[in-house]
VMD Tcl script that draws the C-alpha trace (Angstrom):
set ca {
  {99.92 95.01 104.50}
  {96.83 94.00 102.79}
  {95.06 93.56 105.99}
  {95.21 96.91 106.58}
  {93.13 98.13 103.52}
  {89.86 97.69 102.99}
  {88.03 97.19 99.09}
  {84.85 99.14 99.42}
  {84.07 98.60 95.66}
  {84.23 94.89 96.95}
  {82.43 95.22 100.31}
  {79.79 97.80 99.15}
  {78.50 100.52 100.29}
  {78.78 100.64 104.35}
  {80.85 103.37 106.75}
  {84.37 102.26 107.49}
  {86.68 103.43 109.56}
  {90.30 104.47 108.96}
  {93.04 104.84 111.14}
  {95.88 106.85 110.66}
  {98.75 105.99 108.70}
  {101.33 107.98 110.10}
  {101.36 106.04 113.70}
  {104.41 105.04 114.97}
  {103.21 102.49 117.65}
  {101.73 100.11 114.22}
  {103.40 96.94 113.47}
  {102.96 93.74 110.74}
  {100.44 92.13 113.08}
  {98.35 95.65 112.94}
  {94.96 95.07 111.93}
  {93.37 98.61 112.16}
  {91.98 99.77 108.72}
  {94.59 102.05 107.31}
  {93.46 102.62 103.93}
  {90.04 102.26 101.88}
  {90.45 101.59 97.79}
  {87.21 102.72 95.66}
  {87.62 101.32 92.15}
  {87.08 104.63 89.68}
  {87.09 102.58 86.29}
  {87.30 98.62 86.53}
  {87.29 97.81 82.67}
  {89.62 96.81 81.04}
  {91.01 94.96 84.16}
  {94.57 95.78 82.99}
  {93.81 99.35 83.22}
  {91.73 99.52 86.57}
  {91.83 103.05 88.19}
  {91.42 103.62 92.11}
  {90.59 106.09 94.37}
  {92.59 105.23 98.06}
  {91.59 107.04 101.27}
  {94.04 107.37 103.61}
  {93.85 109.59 107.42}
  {97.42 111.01 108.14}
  {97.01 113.88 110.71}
  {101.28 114.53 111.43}
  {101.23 117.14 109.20}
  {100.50 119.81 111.25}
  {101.70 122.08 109.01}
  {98.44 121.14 106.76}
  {95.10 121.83 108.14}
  {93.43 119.72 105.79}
  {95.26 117.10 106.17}
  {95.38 117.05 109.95}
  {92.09 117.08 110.20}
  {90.29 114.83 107.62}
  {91.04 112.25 104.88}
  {93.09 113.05 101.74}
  {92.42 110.64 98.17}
  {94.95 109.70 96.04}
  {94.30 108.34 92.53}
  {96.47 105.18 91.81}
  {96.03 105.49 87.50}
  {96.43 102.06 85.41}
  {99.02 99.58 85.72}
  {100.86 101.48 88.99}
  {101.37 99.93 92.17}
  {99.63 100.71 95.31}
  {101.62 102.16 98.18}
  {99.32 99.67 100.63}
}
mol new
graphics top color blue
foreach p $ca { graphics top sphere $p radius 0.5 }
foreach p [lrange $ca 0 end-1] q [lrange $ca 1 end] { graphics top cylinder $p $q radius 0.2 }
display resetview
């Protein structure tokens, strides 16, 4: 839900932190910081680009993953997943 994403673009520069997405216990009413949208290129405003950081440690499988954040580039005129 949007109240679990944070605009840093928006907010400016400042630490935030994110909690994981993959947790099983989080509900509508959640409030914890899930996500965190950078905006990579903001003109024109019908083809903004973002960057979205996301923590998801289940995948154990995927050191990387399990153990820091992972980006994912949302390109012009394509929904969020957040």
């Amino acid at each position: 839900s949007a109240t679990q994403w944070q605009d840093a673009t928006v907010l400016g520069s400042n630490t935030y932190r994110i909690h994981r997405i993959d947790d099983g216990d989080r509900n509508s009413a959640d409030t914890k910081v899930r996500g965190v949208r950078v905006t990579k290129a903001a003109t024109p405003a019908a083809a903004a680009e973002y960057y979205w950081l996301s923590y998801r440690p289940a995948f154990e499988n995927n050191i990387n993953q399990k153990l820091g954040v992972y980006l994912n580039w949302q390109r012009p005129r394509l929904r969020a997943l957040f």
